[in-house]
C-alpha positions as CSV (number, residue, x, y, z in Angstrom):
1,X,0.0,0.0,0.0
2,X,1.3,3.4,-0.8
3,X,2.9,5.2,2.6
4,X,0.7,7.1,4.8
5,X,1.3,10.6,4.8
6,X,1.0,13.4,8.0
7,X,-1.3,16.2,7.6
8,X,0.7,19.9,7.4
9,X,-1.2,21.9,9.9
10,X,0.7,25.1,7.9
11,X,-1.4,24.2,4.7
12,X,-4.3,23.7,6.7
13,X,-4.3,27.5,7.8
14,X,-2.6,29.0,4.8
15,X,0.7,28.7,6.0
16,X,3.4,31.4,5.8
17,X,3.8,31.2,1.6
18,X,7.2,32.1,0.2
19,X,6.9,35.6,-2.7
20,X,9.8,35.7,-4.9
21,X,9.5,39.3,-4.7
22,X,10.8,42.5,-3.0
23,X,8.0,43.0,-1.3
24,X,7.8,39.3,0.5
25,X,9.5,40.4,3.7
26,X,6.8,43.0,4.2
27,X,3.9,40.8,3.6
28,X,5.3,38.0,5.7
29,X,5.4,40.5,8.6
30,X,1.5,40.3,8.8
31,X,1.8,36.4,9.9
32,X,4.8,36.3,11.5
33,X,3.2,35.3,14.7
34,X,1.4,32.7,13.6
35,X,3.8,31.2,11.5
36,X,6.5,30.9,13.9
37,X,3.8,29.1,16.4
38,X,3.0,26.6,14.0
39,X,6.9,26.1,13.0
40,X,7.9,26.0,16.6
41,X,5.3,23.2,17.4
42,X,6.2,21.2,14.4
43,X,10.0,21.5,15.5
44,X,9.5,20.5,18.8
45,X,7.7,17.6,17.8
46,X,10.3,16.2,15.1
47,X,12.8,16.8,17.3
48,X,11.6,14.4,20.2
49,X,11.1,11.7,18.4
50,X,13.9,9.0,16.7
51,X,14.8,8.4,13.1
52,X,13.1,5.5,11.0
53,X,14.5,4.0,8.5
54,X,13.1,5.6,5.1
55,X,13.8,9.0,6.5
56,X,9.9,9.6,7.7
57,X,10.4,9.8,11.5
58,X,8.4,7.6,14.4
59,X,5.4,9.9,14.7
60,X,3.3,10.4,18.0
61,X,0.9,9.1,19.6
62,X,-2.4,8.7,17.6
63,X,-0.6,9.8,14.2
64,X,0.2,7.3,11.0
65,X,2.9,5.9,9.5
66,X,5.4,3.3,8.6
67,X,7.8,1.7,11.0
68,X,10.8,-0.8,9.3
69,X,13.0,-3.8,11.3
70,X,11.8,-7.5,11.7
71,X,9.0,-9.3,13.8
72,X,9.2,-11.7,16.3
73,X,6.1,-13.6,18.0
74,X,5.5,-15.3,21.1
75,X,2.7,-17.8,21.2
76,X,2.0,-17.5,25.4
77,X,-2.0,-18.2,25.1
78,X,-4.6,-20.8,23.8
79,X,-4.6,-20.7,19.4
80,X,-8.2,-18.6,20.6
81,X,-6.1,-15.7,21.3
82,X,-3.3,-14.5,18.7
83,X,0.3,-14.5,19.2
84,X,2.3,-11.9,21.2
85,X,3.9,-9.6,18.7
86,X,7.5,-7.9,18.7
87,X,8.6,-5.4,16.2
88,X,12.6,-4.6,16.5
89,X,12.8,-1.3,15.4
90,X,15.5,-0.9,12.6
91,X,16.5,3.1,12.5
92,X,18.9,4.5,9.8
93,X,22.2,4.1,12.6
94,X,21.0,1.3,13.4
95,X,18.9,-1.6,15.9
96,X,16.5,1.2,17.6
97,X,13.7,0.6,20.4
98,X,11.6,-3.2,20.5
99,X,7.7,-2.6,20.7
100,X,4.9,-4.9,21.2
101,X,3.2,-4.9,17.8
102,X,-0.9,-5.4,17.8
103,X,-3.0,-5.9,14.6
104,X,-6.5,-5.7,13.9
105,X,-9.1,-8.6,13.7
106,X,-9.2,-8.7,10.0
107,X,-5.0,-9.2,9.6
108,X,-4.6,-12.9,9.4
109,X,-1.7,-14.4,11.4
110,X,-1.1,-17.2,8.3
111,X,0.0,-13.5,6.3
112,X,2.8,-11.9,9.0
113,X,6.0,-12.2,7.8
114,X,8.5,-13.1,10.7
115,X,12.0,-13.0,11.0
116,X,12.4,-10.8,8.1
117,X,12.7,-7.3,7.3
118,X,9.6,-5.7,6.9
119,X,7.7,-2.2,6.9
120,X,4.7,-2.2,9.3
121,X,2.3,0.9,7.7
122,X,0.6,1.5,11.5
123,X,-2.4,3.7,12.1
124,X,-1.1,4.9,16.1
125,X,1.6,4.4,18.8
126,X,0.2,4.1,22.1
127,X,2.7,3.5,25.5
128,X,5.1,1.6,23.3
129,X,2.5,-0.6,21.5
130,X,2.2,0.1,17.8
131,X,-1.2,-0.8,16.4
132,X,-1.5,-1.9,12.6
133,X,-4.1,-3.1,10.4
134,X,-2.2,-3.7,7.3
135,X,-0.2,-6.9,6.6
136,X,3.7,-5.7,6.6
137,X,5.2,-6.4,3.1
138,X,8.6,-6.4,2.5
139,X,10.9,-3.3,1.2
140,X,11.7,-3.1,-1.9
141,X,14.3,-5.3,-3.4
142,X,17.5,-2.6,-3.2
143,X,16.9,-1.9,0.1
144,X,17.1,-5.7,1.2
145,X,19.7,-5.9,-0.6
146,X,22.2,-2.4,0.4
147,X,21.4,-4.4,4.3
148,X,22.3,-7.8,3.1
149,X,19.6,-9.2,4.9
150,X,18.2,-11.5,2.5
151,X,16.9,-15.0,3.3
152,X,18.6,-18.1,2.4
153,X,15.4,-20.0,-0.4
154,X,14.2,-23.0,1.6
155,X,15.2,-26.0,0.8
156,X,18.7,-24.6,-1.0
157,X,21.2,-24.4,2.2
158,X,20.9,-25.2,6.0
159,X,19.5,-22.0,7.4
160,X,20.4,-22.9,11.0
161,X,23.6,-22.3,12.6
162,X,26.5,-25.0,12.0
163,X,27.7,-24.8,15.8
164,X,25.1,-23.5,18.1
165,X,26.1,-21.0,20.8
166,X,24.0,-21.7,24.0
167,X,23.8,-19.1,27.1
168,X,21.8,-20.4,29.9
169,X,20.5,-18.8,32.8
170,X,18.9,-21.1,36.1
171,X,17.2,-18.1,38.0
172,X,15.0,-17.8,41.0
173,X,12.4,-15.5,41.4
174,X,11.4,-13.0,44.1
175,X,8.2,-13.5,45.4
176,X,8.2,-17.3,44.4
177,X,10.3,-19.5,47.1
178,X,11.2,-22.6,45.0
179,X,15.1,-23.0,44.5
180,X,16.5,-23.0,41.4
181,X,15.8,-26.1,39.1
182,X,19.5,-27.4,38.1
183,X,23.2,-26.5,39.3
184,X,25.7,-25.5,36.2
185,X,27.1,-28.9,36.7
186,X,23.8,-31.0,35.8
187,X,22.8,-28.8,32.7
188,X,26.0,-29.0,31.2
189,X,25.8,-33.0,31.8
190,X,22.5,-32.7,30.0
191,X,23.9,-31.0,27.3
192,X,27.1,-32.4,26.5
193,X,26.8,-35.6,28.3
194,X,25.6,-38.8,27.0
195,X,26.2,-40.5,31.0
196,X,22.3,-40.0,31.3
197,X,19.1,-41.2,31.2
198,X,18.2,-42.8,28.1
199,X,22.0,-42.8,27.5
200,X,21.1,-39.3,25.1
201,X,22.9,-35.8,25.2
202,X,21.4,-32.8,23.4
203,X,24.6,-32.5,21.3
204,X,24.1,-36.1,19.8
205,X,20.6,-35.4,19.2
206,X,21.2,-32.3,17.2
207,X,24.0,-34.9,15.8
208,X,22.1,-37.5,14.6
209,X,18.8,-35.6,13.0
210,X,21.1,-33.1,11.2
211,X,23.1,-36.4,9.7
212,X,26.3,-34.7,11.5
213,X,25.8,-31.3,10.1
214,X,25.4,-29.4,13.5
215,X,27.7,-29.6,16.1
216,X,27.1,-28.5,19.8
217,X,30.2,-28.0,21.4
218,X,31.0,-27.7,24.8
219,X,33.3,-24.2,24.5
220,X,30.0,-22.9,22.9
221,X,27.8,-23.4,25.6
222,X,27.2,-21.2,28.1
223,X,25.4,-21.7,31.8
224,X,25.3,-19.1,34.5
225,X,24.1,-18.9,37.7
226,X,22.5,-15.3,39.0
227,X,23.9,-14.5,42.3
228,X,20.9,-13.2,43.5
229,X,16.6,-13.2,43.1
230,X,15.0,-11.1,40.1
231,X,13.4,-8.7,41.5
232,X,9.9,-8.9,42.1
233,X,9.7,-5.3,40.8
234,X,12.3,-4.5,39.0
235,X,14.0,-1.7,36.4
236,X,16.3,-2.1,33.6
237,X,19.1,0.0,32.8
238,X,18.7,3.4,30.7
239,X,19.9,2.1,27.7
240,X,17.1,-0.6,27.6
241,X,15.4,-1.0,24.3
242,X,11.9,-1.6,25.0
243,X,9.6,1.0,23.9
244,X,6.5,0.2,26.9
245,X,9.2,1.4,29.5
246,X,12.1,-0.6,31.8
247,X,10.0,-1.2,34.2
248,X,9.2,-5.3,35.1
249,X,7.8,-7.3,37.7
250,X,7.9,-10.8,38.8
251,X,3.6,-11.7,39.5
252,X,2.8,-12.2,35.6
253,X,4.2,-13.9,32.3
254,X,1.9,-11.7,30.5
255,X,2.4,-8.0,31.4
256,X,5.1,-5.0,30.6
257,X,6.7,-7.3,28.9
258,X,7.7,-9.4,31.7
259,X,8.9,-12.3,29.7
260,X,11.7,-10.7,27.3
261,X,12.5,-8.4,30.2
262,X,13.7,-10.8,32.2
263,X,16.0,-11.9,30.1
264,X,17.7,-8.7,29.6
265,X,17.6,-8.1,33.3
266,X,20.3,-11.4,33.2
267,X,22.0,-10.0,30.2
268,X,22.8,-6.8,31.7
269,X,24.3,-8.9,34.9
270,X,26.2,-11.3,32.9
271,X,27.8,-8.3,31.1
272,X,29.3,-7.5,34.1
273,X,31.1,-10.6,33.5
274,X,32.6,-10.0,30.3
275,X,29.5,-12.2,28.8
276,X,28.0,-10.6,25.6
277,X,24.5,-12.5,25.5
278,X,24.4,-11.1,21.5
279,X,27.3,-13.6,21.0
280,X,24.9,-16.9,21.8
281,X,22.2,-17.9,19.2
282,X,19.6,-19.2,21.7
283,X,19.5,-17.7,25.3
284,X,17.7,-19.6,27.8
285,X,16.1,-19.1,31.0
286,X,15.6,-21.9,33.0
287,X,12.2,-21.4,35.3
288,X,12.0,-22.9,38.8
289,X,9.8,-26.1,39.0
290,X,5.7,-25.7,38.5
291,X,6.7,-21.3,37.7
292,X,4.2,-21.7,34.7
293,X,1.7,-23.4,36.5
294,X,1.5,-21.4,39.5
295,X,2.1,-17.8,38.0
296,X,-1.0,-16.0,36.3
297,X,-0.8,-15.5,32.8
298,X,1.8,-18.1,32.2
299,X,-0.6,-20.5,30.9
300,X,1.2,-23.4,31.8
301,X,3.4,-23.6,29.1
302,X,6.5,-26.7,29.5
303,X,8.7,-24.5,27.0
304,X,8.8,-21.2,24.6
305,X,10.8,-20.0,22.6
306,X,10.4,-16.8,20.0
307,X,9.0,-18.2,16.7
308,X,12.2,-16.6,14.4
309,X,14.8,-15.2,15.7
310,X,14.3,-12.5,18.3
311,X,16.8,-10.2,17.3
312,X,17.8,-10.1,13.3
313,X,20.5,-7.3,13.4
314,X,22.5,-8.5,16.3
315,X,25.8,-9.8,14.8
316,X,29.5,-10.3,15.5
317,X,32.3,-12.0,15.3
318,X,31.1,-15.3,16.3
319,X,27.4,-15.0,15.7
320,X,26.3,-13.9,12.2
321,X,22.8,-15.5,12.7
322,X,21.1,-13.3,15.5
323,X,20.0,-14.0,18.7
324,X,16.9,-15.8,19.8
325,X,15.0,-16.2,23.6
326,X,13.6,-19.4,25.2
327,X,12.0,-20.3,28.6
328,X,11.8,-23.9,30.2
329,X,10.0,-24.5,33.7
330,X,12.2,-26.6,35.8
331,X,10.3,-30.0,35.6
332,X,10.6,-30.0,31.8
333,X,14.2,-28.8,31.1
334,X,15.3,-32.4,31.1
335,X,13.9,-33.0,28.3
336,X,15.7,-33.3,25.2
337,X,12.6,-32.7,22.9
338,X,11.6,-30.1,24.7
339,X,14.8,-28.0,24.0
340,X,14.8,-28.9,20.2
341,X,11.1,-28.1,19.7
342,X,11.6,-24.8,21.2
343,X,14.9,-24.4,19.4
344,X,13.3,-25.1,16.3
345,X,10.9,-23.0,16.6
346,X,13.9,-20.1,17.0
347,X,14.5,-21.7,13.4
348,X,10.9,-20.1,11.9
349,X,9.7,-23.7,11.9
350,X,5.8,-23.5,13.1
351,X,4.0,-27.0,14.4
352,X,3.8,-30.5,13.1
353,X,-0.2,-31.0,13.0
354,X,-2.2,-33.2,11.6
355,X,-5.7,-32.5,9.4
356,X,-8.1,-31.3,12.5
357,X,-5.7,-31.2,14.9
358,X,-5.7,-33.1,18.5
359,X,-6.1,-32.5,22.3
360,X,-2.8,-30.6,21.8
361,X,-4.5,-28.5,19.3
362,X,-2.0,-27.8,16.3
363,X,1.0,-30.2,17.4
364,X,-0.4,-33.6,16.7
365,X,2.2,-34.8,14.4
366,X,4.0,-37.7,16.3
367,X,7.0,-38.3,13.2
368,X,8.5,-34.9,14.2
369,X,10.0,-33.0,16.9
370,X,8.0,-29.7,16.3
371,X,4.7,-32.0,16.8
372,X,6.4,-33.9,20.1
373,X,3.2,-36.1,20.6
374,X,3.4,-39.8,21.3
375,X,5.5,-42.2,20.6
376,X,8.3,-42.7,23.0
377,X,8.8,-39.1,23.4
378,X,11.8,-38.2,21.3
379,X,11.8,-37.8,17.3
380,X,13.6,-36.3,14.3
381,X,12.0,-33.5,12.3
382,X,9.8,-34.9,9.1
383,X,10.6,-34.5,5.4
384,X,9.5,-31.1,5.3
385,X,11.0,-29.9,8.6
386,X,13.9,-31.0,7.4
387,X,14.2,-30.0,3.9
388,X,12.5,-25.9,5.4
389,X,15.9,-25.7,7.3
390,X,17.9,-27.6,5.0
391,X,19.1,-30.6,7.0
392,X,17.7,-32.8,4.6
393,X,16.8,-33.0,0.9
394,X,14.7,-35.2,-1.4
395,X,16.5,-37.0,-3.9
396,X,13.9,-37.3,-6.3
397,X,11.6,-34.4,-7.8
398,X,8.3,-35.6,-9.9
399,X,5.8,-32.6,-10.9
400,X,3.0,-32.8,-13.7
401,X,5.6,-33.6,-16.2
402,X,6.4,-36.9,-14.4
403,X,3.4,-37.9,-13.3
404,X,0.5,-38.2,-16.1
405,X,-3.0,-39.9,-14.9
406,X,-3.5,-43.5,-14.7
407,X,0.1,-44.6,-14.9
408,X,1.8,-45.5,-11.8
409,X,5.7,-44.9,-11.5
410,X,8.3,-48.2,-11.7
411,X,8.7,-48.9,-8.4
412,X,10.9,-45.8,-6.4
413,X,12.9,-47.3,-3.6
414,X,12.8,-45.1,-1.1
415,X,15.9,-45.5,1.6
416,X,15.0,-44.8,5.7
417,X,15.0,-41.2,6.6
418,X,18.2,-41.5,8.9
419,X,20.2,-43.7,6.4
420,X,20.9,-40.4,4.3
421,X,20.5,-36.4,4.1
422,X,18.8,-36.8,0.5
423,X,16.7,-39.3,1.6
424,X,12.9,-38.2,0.2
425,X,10.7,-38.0,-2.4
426,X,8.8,-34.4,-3.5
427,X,5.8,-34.1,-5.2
428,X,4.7,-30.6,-7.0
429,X,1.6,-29.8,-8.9
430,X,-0.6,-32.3,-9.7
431,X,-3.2,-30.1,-8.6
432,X,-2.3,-29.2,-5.4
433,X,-1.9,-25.4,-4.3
434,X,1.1,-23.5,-6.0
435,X,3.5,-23.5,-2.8
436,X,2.4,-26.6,-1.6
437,X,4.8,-30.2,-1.6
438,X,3.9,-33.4,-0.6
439,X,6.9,-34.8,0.8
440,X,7.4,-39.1,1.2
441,X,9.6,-40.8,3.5
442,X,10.4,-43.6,5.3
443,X,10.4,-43.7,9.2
444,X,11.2,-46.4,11.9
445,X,12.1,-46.5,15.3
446,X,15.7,-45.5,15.5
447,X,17.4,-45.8,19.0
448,X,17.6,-43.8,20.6
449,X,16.4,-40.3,19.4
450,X,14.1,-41.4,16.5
451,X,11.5,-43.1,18.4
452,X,7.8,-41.8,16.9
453,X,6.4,-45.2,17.9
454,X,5.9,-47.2,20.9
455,X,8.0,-50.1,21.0
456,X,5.5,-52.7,19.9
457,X,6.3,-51.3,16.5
458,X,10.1,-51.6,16.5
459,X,11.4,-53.5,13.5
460,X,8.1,-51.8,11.3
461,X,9.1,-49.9,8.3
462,X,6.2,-47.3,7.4
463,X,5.9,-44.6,4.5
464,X,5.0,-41.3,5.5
465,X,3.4,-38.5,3.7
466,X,3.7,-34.8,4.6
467,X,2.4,-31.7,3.5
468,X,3.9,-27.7,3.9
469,X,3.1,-25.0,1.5
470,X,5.7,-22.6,3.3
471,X,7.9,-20.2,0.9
472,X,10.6,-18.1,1.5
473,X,8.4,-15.7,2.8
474,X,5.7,-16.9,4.8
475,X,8.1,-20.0,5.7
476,X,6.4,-20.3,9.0
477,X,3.6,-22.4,8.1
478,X,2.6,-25.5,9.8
479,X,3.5,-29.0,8.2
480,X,0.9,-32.1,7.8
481,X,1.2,-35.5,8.0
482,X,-2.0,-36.8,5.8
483,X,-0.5,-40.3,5.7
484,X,0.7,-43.2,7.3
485,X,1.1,-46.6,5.1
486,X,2.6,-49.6,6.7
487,X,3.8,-52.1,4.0
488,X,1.1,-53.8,1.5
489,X,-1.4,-51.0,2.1
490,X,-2.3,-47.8,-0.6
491,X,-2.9,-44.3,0.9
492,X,-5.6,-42.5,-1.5
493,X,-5.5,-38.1,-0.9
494,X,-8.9,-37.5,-0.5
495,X,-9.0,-34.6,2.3
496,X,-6.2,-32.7,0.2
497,X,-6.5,-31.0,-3.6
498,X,-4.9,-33.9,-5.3
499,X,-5.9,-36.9,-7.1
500,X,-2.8,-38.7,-6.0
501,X,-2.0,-42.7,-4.1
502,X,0.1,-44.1,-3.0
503,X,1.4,-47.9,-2.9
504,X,4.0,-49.1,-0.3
505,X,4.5,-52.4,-2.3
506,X,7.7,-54.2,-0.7
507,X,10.8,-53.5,2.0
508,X,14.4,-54.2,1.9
509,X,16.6,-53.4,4.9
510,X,19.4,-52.3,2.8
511,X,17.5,-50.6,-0.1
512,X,14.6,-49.6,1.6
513,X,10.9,-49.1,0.6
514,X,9.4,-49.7,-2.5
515,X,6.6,-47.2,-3.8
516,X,4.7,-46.4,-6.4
517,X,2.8,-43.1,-7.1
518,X,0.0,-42.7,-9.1
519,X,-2.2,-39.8,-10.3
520,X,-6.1,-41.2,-10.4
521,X,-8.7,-39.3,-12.6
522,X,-11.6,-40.6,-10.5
523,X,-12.6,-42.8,-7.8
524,X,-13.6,-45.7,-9.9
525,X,-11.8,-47.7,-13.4
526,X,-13.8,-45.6,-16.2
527,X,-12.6,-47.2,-19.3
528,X,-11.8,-51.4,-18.9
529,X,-9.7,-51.5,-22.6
530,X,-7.4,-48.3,-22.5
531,X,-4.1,-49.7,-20.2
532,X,-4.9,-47.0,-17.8
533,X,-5.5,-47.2,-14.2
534,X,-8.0,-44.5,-13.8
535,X,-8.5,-44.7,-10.1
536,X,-5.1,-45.5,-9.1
537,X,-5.9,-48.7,-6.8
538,X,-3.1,-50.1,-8.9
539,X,-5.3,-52.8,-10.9
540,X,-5.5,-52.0,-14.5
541,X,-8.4,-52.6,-17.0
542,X,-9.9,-56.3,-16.7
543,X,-7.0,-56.8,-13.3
544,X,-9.9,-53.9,-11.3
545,X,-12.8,-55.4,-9.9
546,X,-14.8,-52.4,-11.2
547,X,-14.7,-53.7,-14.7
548,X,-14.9,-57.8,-13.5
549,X,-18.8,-56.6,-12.3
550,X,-19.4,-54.9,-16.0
551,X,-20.7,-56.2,-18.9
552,X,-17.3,-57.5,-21.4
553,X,-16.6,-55.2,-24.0
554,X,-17.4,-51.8,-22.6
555,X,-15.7,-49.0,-23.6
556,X,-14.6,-45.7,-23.2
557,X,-16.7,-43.5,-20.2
558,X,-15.9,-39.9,-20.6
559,X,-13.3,-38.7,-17.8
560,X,-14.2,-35.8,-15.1
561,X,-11.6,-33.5,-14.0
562,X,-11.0,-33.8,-10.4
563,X,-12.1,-31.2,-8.3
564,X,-9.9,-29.3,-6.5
565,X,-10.5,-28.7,-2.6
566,X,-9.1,-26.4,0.1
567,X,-5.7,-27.2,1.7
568,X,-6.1,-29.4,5.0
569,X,-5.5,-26.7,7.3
570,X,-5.4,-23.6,5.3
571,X,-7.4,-21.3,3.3
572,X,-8.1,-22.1,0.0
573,X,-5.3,-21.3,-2.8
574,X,-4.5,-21.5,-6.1
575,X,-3.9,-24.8,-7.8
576,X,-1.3,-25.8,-10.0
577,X,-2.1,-27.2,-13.1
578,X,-3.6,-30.1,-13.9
579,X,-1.1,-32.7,-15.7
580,X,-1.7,-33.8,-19.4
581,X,-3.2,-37.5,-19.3
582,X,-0.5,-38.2,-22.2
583,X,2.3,-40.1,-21.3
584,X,5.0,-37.8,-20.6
585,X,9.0,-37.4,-22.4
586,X,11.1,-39.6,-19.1
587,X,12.9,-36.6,-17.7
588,X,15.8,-37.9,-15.7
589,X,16.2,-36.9,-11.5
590,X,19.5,-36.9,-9.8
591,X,19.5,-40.1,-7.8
592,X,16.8,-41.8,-9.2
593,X,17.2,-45.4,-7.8
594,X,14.7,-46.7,-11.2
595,X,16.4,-47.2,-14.8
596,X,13.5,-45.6,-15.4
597,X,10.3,-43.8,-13.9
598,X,7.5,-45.4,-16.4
599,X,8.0,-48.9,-17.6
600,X,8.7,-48.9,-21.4
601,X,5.0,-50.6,-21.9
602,X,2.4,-50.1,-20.0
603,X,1.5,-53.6,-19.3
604,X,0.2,-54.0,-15.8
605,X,-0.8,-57.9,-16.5
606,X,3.3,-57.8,-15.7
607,X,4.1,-59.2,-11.8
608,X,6.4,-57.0,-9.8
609,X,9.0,-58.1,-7.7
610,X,7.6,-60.8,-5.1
611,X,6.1,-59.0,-2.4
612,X,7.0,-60.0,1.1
613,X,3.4,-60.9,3.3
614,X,2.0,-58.0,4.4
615,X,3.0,-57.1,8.8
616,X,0.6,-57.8,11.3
């Protein structure tokens, strides 16, 4: 939207006009007074208030206009109630002042951009708060790019930092007499330390689900111990960025600010240690035991963390990533999930869900960390987790080209998710929404940090299907897992846009799972002599029971074009389009385990491989 523009009280009455004449001075003379009372006012109110980025300055209370620097959110209450916003100011020198950001009604949450730079058009500024209803949109392309802020694309590079920096504070609080949860000695233990429970360290878990990409050392890790209570009403120091005031208490999670403020209450301490809490990517603040259960507005939260990173624009020589805030109560810390969850969502990564959600509301997922529900308690993230941040890739691509209707793929062996980094299989188009991929992979239980089952299920191979129509914008979207197939069985997407199945025909522990895709034209076989599977059950012609029940010799039953549906989960969007039901040109895909992604005939009488009995 084009900016919004002040007012000029001078037009409004006339003004003092300038007469490129002799005779100017004298007529000038006759409003003197009440030109230099309107100049004076309009001086003394630029002059009070800080530079913005675009050279419009931060105007006053109840007055219009744009506001530049990145947004991060805290999700503290029930998905009835929206997030907690944070702008971070960004000013022409420089980071400037943090203020709590509200938005009207009618701004969806799906359309905020976090963790990038944005301008925020705002309609008033009211004790620090900055109320908008426009969706920020990013600057324009040079400006992004004179600030070399850009954003790696998703899916291109690994967006996280290689070696995590860690500060950790274990506080107590005044006003709440529970002693702090951990010494220095048992968090680093938990950290660093495999000598544990479960025989599992947070450093091998980031270890093994990054396939040895991220390294958490223990020179990079931080913990300190505050000599001394936060206060239970307390003031930070002048210099303190946050726009609502420095003024903090200990009663609340949910007012002045309490939660951030906190935090830089420590950081100012631990500076007078020589410790720069800017240098660490994640800064923690361990809670005493049952805090968030017993403190109002807390909600009862186990962990939190800042979805994106908290502060964009604070760099140096050992942290070129920015910095990021995170809060575990005390019965919770020791829990390895528990940190990565909230870690990853310091990452941008929102919620594993599945379609309709669960008792847990929008992190029902139990393949993936950011859904942490079920199982045995500890997982790696999905596909689509893991190819958002770039810890993991797909190694095969198909699209509309690759994927005409009725003809199933060769079989595509599809190797367990922790056996390699490019270990999935993406599928674009085929009717589904523009950003939207449907990502396949192959999950087991993995000890000891892969577990998304209970044990009855160790030794059982299963094929798992995820959706995420995240971009490098709006890259905080919530991923889906529409499918589960154990071996033998076909998943069929009927709650989604496509027309797509899936067939998990055979396992191999060395080669893993073989599957075959297929793009269906309706739910039923429509013509019994044309080689096609129309309804992808993977039974061609006279081989489907839907033509054994007709009469022999009947033909060709005009095809419908599938009609598209709203995402699971989302609004509706635009579709992709639909693929050609010609047979396609083969296009070749970098790793493709098949000669070939069609057979050269398409003659489904043909047996596959022997198929091992289906598991219990």
């Amino acid at each position: 939207m084009p900016p919004l523009r002040r007012d000029n009280p001078l037009e409004k009455q006339g003004g003092c006009k300038i007469i490129p004449d002799w005779r100017s001075g004298a007529v000038c003379i006759t409003a003197m007074r009440t030109c230099l009372t309107y100049l004076l006012l309009v001086i003394l109110q630029l002059a009070a208030l800080p530079p913005s980025t675009s050279g419009r300055r931060i105007l006053a209370d109840g007055v219009q206009g744009v506001m530049q620097g990145t947004i991060a959110s805290l999700e503290l209450h029930d998905t009835s109630e929206p997030p907690i916003y944070y702008l971070n100011h960004y000013g022409s020198s420089g980071p400037d002042k943090i203020y709590r950001l509200e938005f009207c009604d009618d701004v969806p949450t799906s359309a905020i951009l976090l963790g990038i730079l944005v301008n925020v058009p705002y309609e008033k500024i009211i004790d620090g708060v900055v109320h908008s209803c426009s969706v920020p949109t990013q600057p324009d392309q040079e400006s992004q790019q004179n600030r070399r802020r850009q954003r790696l694309l998703l899916g291109t590079d690994i967006s996280t930092p290689l070696e995590p920096r860690i500060l950790v504070y274990v506080a107590t609080f005044c006003g709440y007499n529970s002693p702090m949860a951990a010494t220095e000695e048992e968090v680093m233990k938990f950290l660093m330390s495999s000598a544990n429970v479960n025989n599992r360290s947070l450093a091998e878990y980031y270890n093994t689900c990054s396939y040895g990409q991220v390294s958490l050392r223990a020179s990079n890790v931080k913990v300190l111990i505050p000599p001394r209570e936060i206060p239970c009403n307390g003031t930070l120091s002048p210099d303190q960025p946050f726009a609502t005031g420095p003024n903090f208490t200990t009663r609340a999670c949910d007012e002045l600010d309490n939660l951030p403020k906190w935090h830089y209450w420590l950081d100012a301490w631990a500076a007078t240690l020589g410790v720069n809490a800017a240098e660490y990517h994640q800064r923690v603040l361990i809670l005493p035991r049952d805090f968030t259960t017993r403190i109002p507005g807390c909600n009862r939260f186990a962990g939190l963390g800042t979805t994106g990173r908290w502060q964009y624009w604070s760099r140096s020589a050992v942290n070129d990533w920015g910095t990021s805030l995170i809060w575990l109560t005390g019965e919770y810390f020791l829990n390895h999930e528990v940190w990565l969850h909230e870690i990853g969502h310091t990452y941008g990564m929102a919620h594993g869900n599945i379609p309709g959600g669960c008792d847990l509301r929008d992190q029902c997922d139990p393949t993936c960390t950011m859904g942490a529900y079920g199982g045995q308690g500890i997982r790696c993230l999905n596909a689509a987790h893991n190819w958002q941040i770039g810890w993991g890739r797909p190694f095969l691509e198909l699209s509309n080209e690759s994927l005409p209707y009725g003809i199933p793929t060769a079989p595509i062996r599809i190797p367990l998710q922790l056996s390699a980094k490019n270990s999935s299989v993406v599928v674009t188009g085929a009717g589904m929404p523009v950003n939207q991929r449907l990502f396949l992979s192959v999950r087991m239980n993995v000890y000891p940090y892969d577990l998304p089952w209970k044990y009855v299920e160790d030794g059982n191979p299963f094929v798992l299907l995820h959706t995420y129509n995240g971009n490098d914008t709006l890259f905080n979207q919530p991923t889906f897992r529409v499918g589960e197939i154990k071996l033998g069985a076909t998943w069929r997407d009927t709650a989604n846009s496509s027309m797509l199945s899936v067939k998990f025909d055979s396992w191999d522990v060395d080669t893993g799972a073989a599957v075959r895709i297929c793009l269906r034209t309706s739910d039923t076989e429509l013509n019994c002599n044309d080689g096609l599977d129309d309804d992808c059950d993977f039974l061609t012609d006279n081989e489907d029971p839907d033509c054994l029940r007709r009469s022999p010799g009947m033909g060709f039953i005009s095809r419908k074009t599938p009609s598209m549906q709203s995402t699971a989960g989302g609004p509706p969007q635009t579709s992709s389009p639909l693929p050609s039901p010609r047979r396609p040109k083969l296009s070749k895909f970098p790793g493709t385990p098949p000669a070939q992604l069609f057979p050269s005939q398409p003659s489904p009488s043909e047996p596959l491989s022997p198929l091992p009995p289906p598991s219990p």
